[in-house]
C-alpha positions, 0 to 999 in steps of 0.5 A: 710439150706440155703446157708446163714448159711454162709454169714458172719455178715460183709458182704458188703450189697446193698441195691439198686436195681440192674439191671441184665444186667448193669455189676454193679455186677461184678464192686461191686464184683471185688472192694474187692474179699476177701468181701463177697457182698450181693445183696438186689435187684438183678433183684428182688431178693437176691443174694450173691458173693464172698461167698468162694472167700479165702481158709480161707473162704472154709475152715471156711465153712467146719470146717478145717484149709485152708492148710488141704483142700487138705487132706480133699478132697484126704481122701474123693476120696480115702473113699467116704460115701453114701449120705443120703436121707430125706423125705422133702428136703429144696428146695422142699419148694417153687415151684417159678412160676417166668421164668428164666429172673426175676431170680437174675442172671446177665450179667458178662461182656458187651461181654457175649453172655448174663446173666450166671448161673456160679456158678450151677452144674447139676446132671445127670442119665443115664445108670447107670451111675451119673454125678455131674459136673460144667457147665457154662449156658447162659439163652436164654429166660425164659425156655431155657438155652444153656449149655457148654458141653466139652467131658467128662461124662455129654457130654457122657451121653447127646450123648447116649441118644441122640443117642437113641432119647431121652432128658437126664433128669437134675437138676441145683443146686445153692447155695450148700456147699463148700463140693458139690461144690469142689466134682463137680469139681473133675475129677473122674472116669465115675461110681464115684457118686460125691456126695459121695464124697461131703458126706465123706467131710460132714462127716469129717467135721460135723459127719453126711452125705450129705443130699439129696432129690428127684425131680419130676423126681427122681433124687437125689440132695443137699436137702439143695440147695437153688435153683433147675431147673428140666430139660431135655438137648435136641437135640436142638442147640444155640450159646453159648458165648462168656464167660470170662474164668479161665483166664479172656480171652473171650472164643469162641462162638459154637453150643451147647446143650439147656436145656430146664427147666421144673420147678423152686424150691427153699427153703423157703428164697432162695439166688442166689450165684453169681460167677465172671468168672476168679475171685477168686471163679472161680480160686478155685473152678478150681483148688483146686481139682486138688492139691491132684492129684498133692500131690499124683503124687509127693508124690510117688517120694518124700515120705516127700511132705507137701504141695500144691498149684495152685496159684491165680495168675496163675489162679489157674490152669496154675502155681503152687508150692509145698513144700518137704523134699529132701532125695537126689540130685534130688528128686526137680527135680522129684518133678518138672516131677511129679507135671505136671504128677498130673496136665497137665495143669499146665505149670510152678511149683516151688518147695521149701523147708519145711520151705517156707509157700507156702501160702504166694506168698513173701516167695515163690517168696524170696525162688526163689530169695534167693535159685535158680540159672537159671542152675537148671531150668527144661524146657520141650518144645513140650508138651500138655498144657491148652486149656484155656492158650491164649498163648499156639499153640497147644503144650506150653513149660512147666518150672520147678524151683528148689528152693530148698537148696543143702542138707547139706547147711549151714541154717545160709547162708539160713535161715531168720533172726528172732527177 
């Protein structure tokens, strides 16, 4: 099953063709994140973006209400399911004789150090040890790909094979489903197989696990991906960059690992999905993950804490807002030193009261204006932040606002008038 079982009967098509390194994708998908976009003629092919650009998209895809994401995913960490392999995977189907360059896959941005896969994650095997990971990755010719490694278990394991003279064997899967997605995306410990993870969700959502399949090498990925690149990251080093990050900001250019890409396979009727960096789809996929560590760390110093979020505008990383039920004086300010526990990234959160639908940036931004006065703001200096903050130096000054009501107040002073 492709990734088209989700395109919705409203999506927006283009039927022209496109050319991969004119950007028009990027001006197409940004007029309207919320619409999903389908390209006829990318390159040649089909693509599609803006696929699960809203937690109400995500959320349809997996079969759930948006604000109970994040439970799903926190019962999928804490009980993962064993995948379940099939005989014919789905992007077995066709062994695409085309090179990386005549692909659906363009240039975001003018300044990009040249076409991106942004929306792929790579599956590795070494030691014993898996990895399901997202990763942004640079073509650089028809066989080659300069891939972004940060040292965490992917780069760990490309550095002991290495050590040992030898390529780390790989996979690159596009077009997957919101579940293999969100589980790539959490961080885990280094002997987690992610992919049970996306298979517990698959199980809430569906009854049935995920399904996986074999590559020639005998790694185990999505059998329903529409694409997979079988390859090796090599010793070898190139450029990479620069490249718009979560926060819409250019990253730098540094000397990174190639994948060099031994074979193309898709499913009968493939679709290239498109993801814009420090869009909308990036900021979730970013960011939705790390809610339930927040709800957890909260959760233990506030028993009654209902809901999470990372906001967009904060790109889904640097900001966030969290709802609960006060028991005493100074749970909020708990709440506030927990939160950025769960998150260190994040630099500023808000904490509310039950009733304020953090959802809905207005209610959170009235409940500031109606609930919170200055001397209740929690400012903590010196501390590690985001590396993808442009403003930090290092060390970035952390801000939380207790939004919440004294206990006992009076809700006819509080309370919204209602018709």
């Amino acid at each position: 099953m492709s990734v088209r079982r989700y395109v919705p009967d409203s999506a927006f098509i283009v039927k022209e063709h496109v050319d991969p390194d004119t950007q028009r994708t990027t001006g197409i998908l940004t007029e309207d994140q919320s619409r999903t976009v389908v390209f006829k003629s990318l390159n040649g092919g089909e693509a599609v973006g803006n696929l699960f650009s809203t937690r109400e998209k995500i959320a349809e895809a997996m079969g759930i209400a948006p604000e109970d994401i994040t439970d799903v995913l926190s019962k999928a960490l804490d009980c993962p399911v064993a995948t379940e392999e099939v005989k014919d995977p789905a992007f077995r189907q066709m062994s695409d004789k085309r090179d990386l360059t005549e692909l659906p896959i363009c240039k975001y941005y003018p300044d990009d150090g040249g076409r991106y896969v942004a929306s792929g994650i790579i599956i590795a095997e070494y030691g014993g040890k898996k990895n399901v990971s997202f990763h942004r990755m640079m073509i650089m010719d028809g066989k080659r790909i300069a891939v972004r490694l940060v040292p965490r278990h992917l780069f760990t394991m490309h550095k002991d094979s290495k050590a040992k003279g030898e390529d780390l064997r790989i996979a690159i899967c596009i077009g997957l489903p919101p579940e293999v997605m969100l589980a790539a995306a959490t961080s885990t410990a280094y002997e987690t197989d992610e992919l049970e993870i996306a298979s517990a969700m698959c199980m809430m959502s569906t009854g049935k696990p995920l399904k996986v399949g074999r590559t020639d090498s005998g790694l185990l990925v999505p059998a329903d991906a529409d694409y997979v690149f079988e390859g090796r990251i090599t010793s070898e080093m190139a450029d990479e960059g620069p490249f718009v990050d979560i926060t819409g900001t250019y990253d730098s250019v540094r000397s990174q690992p190639v994948i060099a890409v031994d074979k193309i396979w898709t499913c009968k009727d493939p679709l290239m999905t498109l993801l814009i960096p420090g869009g909308n789809e990036h900021f979730l996929f970013m960011g939705l993950p790390r809610e339930p560590m927040i709800y957890r760390t909260v959760k233990q110093v506030v028993p009654k804490t209902h809901c999470v979020r990372l906001t967009e505008g904060g790109c889904c990383w640097l900001n966030g807002v969290v709802s609960i039920t006060k028991n005493k004086e100074g749970d909020a300010v708990n709440a506030i030193m927990a939160a950025f526990s769960g998150h260190p990234s994040m630099k500023q959160v808000i904490i509310v009261d039950g009733d304020i639908n953090i959802f809905d940036d207005r209610e959170v931004e009235w409940a500031v204006a109606t609930r919170f006065q200055a001397n209740r703001m929690v400012r903590i200096e010196g501390a590690a932040g985001s590396s993808l903050d442009p403003s930090s130096d290092g060390t970035t000054w952390k801000v939380g606002i207790d939004a919440t009501l004294p206990l006992g107040a009076d809700m006819k002073m509080f309370a919204r008038a209602k018709h």
